[in-house]
C-alpha positions in Angstrom: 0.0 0.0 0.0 1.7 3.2 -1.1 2.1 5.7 2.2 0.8 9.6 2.2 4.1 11.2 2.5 2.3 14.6 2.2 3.7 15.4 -1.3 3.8 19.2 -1.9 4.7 20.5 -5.5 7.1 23.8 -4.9 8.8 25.9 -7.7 10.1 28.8 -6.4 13.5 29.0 -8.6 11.4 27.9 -12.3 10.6 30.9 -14.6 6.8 30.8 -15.6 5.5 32.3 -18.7 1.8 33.2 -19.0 -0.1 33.0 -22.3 -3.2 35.1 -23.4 -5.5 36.1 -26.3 -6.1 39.7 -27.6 -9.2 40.0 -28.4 -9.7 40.5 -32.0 -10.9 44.2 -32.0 -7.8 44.9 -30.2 -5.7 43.1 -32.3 -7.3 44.9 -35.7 -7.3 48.2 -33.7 -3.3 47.9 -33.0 -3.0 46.4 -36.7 -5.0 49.7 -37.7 -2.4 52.3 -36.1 0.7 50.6 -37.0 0.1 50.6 -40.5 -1.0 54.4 -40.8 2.7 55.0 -39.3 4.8 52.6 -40.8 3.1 54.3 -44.5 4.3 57.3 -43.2 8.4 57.7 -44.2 8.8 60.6 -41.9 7.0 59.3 -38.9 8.9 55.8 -39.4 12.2 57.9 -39.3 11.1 59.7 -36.3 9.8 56.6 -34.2 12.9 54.5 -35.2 13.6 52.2 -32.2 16.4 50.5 -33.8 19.6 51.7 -32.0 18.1 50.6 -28.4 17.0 46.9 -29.6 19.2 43.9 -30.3 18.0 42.5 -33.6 17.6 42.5 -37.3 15.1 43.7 -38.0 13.2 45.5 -40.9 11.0 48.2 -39.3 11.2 48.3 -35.1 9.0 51.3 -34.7 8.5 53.3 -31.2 4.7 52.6 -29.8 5.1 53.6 -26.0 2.8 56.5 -26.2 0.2 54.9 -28.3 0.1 52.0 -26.1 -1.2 54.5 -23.1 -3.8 56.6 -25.6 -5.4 53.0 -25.9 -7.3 52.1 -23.0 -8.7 48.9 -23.9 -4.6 47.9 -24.4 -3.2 49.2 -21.3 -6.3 47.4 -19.2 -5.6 43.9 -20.8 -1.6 44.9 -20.6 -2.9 45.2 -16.8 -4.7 42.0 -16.2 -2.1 39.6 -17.7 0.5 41.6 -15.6 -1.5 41.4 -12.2 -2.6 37.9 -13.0 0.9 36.6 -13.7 2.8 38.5 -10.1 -0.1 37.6 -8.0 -0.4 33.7 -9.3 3.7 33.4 -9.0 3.2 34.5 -5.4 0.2 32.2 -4.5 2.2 29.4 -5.7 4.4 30.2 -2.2 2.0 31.5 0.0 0.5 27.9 -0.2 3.3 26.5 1.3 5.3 26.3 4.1 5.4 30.4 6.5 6.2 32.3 3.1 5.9 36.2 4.0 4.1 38.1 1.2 6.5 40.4 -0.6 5.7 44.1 0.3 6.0 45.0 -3.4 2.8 43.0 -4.2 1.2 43.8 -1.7 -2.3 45.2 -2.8 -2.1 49.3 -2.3 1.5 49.0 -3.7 1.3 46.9 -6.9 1.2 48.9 -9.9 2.6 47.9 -13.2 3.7 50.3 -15.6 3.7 50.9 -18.9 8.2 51.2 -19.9 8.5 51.0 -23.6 6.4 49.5 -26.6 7.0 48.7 -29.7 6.3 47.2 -33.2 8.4 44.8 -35.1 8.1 44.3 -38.7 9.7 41.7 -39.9 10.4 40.5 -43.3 12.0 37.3 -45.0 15.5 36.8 -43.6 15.3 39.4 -40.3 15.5 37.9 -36.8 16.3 38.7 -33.2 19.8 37.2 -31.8 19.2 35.6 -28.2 19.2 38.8 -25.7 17.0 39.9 -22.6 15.3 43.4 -21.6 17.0 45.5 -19.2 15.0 48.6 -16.7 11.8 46.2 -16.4 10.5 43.6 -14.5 8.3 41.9 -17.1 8.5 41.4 -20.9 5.9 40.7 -23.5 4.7 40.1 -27.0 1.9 40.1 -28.9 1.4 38.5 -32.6 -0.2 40.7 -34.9 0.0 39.9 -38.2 1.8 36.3 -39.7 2.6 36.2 -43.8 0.1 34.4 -45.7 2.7 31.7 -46.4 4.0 31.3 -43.1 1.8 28.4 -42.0 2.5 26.1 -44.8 6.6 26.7 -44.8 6.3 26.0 -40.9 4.6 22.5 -41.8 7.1 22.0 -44.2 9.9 22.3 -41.9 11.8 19.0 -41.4 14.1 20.3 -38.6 14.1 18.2 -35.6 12.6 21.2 -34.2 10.4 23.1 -36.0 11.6 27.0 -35.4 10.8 29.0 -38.8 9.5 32.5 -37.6 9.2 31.4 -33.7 10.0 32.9 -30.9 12.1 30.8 -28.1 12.9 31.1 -24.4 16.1 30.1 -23.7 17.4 28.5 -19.9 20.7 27.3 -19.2 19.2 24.6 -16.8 18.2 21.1 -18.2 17.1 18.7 -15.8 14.1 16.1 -15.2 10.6 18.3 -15.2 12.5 21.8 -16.9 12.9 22.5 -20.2 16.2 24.3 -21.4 14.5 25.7 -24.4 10.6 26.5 -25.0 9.5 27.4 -28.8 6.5 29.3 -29.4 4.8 29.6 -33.0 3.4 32.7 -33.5 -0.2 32.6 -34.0 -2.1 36.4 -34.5 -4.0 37.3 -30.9 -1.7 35.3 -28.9 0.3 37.0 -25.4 3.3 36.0 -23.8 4.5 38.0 -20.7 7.7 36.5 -18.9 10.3 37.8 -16.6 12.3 40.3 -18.2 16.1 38.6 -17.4 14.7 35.4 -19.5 16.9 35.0 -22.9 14.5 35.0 -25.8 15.0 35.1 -29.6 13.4 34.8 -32.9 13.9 33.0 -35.9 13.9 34.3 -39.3 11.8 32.9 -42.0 11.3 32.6 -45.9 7.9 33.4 -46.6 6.5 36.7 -48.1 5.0 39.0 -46.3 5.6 40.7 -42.8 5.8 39.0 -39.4 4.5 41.6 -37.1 4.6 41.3 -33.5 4.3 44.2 -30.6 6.5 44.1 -27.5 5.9 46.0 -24.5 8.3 46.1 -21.5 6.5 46.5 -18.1 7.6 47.7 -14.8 6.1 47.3 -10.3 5.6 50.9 -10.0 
């Protein structure tokens, strides 16, 4: 007869990732201002965000301000934000004396809005493995995937499929963790993650653009 040894699941050293869908009116509304600037030569020149990001990339266009004009943005930016700190914490304050963290506690968490912004990418860009620095979380959001894309990535006979996805990277590989995690990017999907987590993107072959939005988040 097998004994109740009062196993207790704990992971306070693993990095969690949460996932979450845009809605679709968000997603065309974001679609909707990104294209009236990037048809725009001038306002592309003057919301180039190149210089302070690690890839390469086409078209890496400044969007921190009209992240925080759109309402219906920030509040979902918001949610997944809270959602992800508070669930992280519960995991500990289930076990064991944990102390709650004073930065989370509830008349002191606040997250804010850092930097945004859009990547275009094209056929042959792609984002080198590198983390975000002056936040405390990092996101993305899939926009927009080339009309192509899907059928290349089914056609990909790497051991591991990786055309035009994004990866989390962990030195660590052990029994229950994962050393590298590949997302495929799908339009309305959300990632938020810690912001020391090494990511990167692979480049692809299909026409079109791969456009994605990133937003860097901060406990105010």
């Amino acid at each position: 007869m097998t004994e109740d040894y009062d196993l207790r699941l704990v992971a306070p050293f693993s990095p969690s990732i949460i996932k979450a869908r845009m809605p679709d009116a968000l997603v065309a509304q974001l679609n909707a201002r990104a294209d009236d600037i990037v048809s725009r030569k001038d306002e592309v020149a003057a919301r180039d965000w190149s210089s302070h990001l690690a890839g390469a990339v086409s078209t890496e266009i400044r969007f921190t301000d009209v992240i925080r004009e759109m309402p219906d943005f920030s509040d979902f930016l918001y949610d997944v934000a809270r959602t992800y700190t508070y669930r992280c914490e519960n995991v500990l304050l289930h076990f064991s004396d944990y102390a709650r963290t004073e930065e989370l506690s509830d008349k002191k968490l606040r997250i804010e809005i850092k930097e945004g912004w859009v990547n275009d990418m094209v056929p042959g860009d792609y984002n080198p493995a590198h983390f975000h620095q002056g936040c405390v979380f990092s996101s993305v959001g899939f926009l927009r995937i080339p009309n192509g894309y899907e059928a290349e990535f089914a056609a990909d006979k790497a051991r591991q499929n990786t055309a035009g996805c994004l990866q989390f990277i962990d030195s660590r590989s052990a029994v229950g963790l994962r050393n590298l995690f590949t997302v495929k990017p799908a339009i309305g999907d959300f990632y938020l993650w810690p912001s020391w987590m090494l990511h990167c993107v692979y480049p692809f072959k299909s026409a079109g653009v791969r456009r994605s939005i990133a937003i860097n988040l901060a406990l105010a």
